[in-house]
C-alpha positions as CSV (number, residue, x, y, z in Angstrom):
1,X,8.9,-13.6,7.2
2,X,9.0,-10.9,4.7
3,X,9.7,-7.4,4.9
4,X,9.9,-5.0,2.4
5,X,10.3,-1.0,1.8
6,X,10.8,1.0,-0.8
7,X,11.3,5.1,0.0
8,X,11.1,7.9,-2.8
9,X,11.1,11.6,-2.4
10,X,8.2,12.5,-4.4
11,X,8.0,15.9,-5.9
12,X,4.8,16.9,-4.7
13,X,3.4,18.6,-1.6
14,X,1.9,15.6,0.9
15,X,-1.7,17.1,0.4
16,X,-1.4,15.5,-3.2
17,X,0.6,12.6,-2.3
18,X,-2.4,11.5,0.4
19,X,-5.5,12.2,-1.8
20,X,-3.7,10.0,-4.0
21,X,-3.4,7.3,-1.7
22,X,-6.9,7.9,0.0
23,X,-8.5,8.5,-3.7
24,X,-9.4,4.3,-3.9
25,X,-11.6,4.8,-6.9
26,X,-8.9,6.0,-9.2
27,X,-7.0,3.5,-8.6
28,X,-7.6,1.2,-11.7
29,X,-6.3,4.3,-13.5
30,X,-2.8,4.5,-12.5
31,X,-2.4,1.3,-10.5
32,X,-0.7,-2.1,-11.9
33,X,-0.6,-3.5,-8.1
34,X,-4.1,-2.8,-6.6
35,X,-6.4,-2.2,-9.6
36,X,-10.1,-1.9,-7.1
37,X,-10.2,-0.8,-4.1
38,X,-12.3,0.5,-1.8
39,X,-12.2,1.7,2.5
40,X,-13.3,4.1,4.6
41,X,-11.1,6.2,6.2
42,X,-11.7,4.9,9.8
43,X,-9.8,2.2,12.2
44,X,-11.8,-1.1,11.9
45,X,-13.5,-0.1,8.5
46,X,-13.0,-2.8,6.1
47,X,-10.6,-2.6,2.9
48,X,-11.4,-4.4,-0.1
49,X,-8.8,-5.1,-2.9
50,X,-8.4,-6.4,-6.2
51,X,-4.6,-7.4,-6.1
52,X,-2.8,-8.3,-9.3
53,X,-0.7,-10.8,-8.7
54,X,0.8,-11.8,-12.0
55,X,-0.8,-14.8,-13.5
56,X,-3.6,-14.0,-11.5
57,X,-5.9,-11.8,-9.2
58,X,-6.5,-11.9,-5.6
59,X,-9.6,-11.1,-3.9
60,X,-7.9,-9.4,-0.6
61,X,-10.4,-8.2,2.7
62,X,-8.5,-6.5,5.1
63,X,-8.9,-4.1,8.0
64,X,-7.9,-0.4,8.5
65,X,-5.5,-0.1,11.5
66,X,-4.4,3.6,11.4
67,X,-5.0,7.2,9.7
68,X,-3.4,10.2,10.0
69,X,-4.5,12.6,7.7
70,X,-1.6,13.1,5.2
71,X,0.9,11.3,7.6
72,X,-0.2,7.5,7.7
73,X,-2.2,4.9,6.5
74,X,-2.2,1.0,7.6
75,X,-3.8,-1.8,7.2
76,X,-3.7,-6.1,8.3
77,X,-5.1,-8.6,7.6
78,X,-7.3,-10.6,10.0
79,X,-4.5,-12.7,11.8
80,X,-5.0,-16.7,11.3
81,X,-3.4,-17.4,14.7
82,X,0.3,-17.6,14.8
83,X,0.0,-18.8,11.3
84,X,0.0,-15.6,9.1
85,X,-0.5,-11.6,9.8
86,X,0.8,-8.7,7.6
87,X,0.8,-5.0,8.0
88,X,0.8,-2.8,5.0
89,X,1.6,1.0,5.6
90,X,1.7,4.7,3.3
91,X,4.0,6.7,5.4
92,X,4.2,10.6,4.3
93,X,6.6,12.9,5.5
94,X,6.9,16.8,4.1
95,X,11.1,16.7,2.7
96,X,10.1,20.3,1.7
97,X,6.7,22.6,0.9
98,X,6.8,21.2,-1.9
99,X,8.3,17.3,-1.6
100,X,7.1,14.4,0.1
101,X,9.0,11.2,1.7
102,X,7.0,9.1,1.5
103,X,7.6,5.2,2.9
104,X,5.9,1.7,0.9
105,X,6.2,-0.7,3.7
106,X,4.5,-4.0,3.8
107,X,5.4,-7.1,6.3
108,X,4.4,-10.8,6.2
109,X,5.2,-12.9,9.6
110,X,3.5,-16.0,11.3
111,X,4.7,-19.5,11.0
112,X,3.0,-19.7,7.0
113,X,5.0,-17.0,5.9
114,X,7.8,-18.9,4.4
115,X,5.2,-21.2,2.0
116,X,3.9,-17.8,1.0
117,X,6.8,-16.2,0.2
118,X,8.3,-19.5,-1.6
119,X,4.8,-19.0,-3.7
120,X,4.2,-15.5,-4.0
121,X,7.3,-13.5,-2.7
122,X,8.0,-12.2,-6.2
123,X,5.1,-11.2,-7.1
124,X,4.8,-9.6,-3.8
125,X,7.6,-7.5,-4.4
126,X,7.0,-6.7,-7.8
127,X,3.7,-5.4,-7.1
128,X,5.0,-3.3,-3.9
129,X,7.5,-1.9,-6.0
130,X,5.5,-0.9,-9.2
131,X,2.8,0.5,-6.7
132,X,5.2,3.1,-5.3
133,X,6.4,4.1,-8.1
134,X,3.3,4.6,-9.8
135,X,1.9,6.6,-6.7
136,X,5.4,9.0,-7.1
137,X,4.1,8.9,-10.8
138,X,0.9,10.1,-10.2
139,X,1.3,12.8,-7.1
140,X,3.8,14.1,-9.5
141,X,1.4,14.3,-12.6
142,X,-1.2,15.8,-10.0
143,X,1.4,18.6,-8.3
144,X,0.5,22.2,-8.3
């Protein structure tokens, strides 16, 4: 199992904080974690990801679970069984007019996890970690 989240206070109205989030063909632009992507902004609409995971890049078909316009978006991936499942979330909150909380939150469970965690837990984090800090960096950049 593998949980992890990483919160920021981003200095930037959640209007700009979601289109940045929602914007998935900028994201080779800005980034190092999910360098393609592209969804459609609908429960069951497929998301397709180019996921840099150090020494290499991951193909990664998943499935959009929930959106809430400036407030939420998650995705899984198709469960193998009890095997392996994972939920990866955006959460937005307004701290002010102009600041949003906003929430990185990804999970790993199922009775594989561990393997992929001894393999790929680091990377895993990294990339989680650079990715919200590089969406604080750019809603920032973009703030009225």
């Amino acid at each position: 199992m593998l949980t992890l989240r990483f919160d920021r206070v981003i200095k930037a109205p959640p209007a700009t904080t979601w289109e940045v989030i929602i914007d998935f063909s900028k994201y080779g632009e800005w980034n190092p974690f999910v360098t393609q992507c592209s969804a459609e902004l609908h429960p069951g609409a497929p998301i397709v990801m180019q996921v840099n995971m150090g020494p290499f890049e991951l193909e990664q078909t998943e499935q959009v679970t929930q959106v809430e316009s400036e407030k939420l978006f998650e995705y899984r991936m198709r469960p193998v069984g009890r095997w392996l499942y994972s939920k990866r979330q955006h959460q937005l909150e307004a701290a002010s007019a102009q600041e949003t909380r906003y929430t990185s939150y990804f999970e790993l469970r199922g009775w594989l996890s561990p393997l992929v965690v001894l393999f790929m837990g680091f990377f895993l984090w990294r990339g989680f970690r650079r990715m919200t800090q590089a969406v604080q960096a750019r809603a920032e950049a973009l703030a009225p």
